[in-house]
C-alpha positions as CSV (number, residue, x, y, z in Angstrom):
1,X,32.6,-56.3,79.6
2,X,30.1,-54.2,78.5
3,X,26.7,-56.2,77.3
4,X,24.4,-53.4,76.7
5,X,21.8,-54.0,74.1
6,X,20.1,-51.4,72.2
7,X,17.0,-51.2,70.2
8,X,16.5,-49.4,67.2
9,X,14.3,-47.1,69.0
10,X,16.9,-46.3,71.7
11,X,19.7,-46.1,69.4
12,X,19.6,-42.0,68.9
13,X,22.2,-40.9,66.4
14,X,22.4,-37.2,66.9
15,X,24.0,-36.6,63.7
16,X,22.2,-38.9,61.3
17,X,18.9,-36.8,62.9
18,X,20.4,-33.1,61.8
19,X,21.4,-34.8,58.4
20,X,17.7,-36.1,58.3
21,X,16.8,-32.5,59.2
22,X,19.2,-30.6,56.7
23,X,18.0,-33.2,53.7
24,X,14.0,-32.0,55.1
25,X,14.9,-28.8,54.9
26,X,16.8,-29.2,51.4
27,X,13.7,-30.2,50.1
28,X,11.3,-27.8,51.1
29,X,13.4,-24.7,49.9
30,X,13.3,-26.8,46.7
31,X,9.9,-27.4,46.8
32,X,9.4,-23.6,47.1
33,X,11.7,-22.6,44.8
34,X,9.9,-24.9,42.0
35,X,6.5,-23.6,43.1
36,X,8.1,-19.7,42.6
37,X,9.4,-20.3,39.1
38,X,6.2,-21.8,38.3
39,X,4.1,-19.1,39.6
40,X,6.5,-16.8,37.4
41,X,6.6,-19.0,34.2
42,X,2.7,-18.6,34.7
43,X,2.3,-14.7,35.1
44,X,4.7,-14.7,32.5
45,X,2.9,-16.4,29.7
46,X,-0.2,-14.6,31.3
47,X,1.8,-11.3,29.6
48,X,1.8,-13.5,26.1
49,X,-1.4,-14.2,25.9
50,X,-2.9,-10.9,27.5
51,X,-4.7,-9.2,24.5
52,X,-4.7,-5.8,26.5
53,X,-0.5,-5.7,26.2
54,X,0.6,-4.2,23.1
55,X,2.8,-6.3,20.9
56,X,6.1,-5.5,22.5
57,X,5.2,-6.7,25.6
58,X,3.7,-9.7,23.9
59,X,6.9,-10.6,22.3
60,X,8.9,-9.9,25.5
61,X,7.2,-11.4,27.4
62,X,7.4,-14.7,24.8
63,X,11.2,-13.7,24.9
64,X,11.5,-13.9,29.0
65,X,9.2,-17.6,28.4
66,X,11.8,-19.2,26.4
67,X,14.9,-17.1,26.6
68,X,15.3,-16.0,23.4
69,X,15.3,-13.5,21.5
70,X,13.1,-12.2,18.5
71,X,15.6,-12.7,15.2
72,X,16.0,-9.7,13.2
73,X,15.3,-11.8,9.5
74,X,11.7,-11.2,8.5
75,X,11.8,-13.9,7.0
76,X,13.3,-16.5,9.8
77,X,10.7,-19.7,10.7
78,X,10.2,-18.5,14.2
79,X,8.3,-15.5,13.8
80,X,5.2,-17.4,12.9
81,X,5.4,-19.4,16.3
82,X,6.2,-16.1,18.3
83,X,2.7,-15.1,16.1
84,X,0.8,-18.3,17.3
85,X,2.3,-17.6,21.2
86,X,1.5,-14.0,21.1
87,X,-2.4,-14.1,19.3
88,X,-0.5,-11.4,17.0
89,X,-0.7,-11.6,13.3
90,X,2.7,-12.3,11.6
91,X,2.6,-8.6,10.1
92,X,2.1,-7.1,13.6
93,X,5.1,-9.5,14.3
94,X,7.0,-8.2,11.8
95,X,6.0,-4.9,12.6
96,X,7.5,-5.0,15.8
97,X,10.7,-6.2,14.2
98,X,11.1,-3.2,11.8
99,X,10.5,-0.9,15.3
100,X,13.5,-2.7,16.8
101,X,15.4,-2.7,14.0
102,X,14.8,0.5,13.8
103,X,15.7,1.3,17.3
104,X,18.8,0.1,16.8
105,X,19.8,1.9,13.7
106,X,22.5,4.1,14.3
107,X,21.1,8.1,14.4
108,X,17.3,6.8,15.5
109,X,15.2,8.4,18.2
């Protein structure tokens, strides 16, 4: 008959401590991975709001931001938010909606 009696400090559960470790570990490359999406949401509405960018990359940039892309109706709600976002005029927005759209045209340059 065995009587042994452990403490809780000299009760070492090998696998509970690498599950410990793995959950640690879990959480930092989370931690980092939040920070890195965060640093790049932040350069990326740095592109938005840099005055320097032409309006393309403005509205790109805004595009990358929130996933989306510019709608082709000049006349569609959005465009004055994309404006707001961007510090461009809703004519320069519009603007750069009759360059895609003319992109896109079949025959353009």
């Amino acid at each position: 008959m065995d009587l042994t009696i452990t403490s809780p400090s000299t009760n070492y559960d090998p696998a509970r401590s690498v599950g410990n470790e793995a959950l640690s570990s879990y959480r930092e490359r989370r931690a980092i991975e939040e920070f890195e999406r965060e640093e790049r949401r932040r350069a990326n509405m740095a592109e938005v709001y840099a005055s320097v960018n032409s309006a393309d990359l403005r509205i790109r940039a805004w595009e990358r931001a929130h996933q989306l892309r510019m709608p082709m109706d000049p006349l569609h709600p959005v465009l004055e938010a994309i404006a707001a976002a961007t510090q461009l005029t809703l004519t320069e927005v519009r603007e750069e909606q009759r360059l895609r759209s003319a992109r896109r045209a079949p025959g353009a340059i």
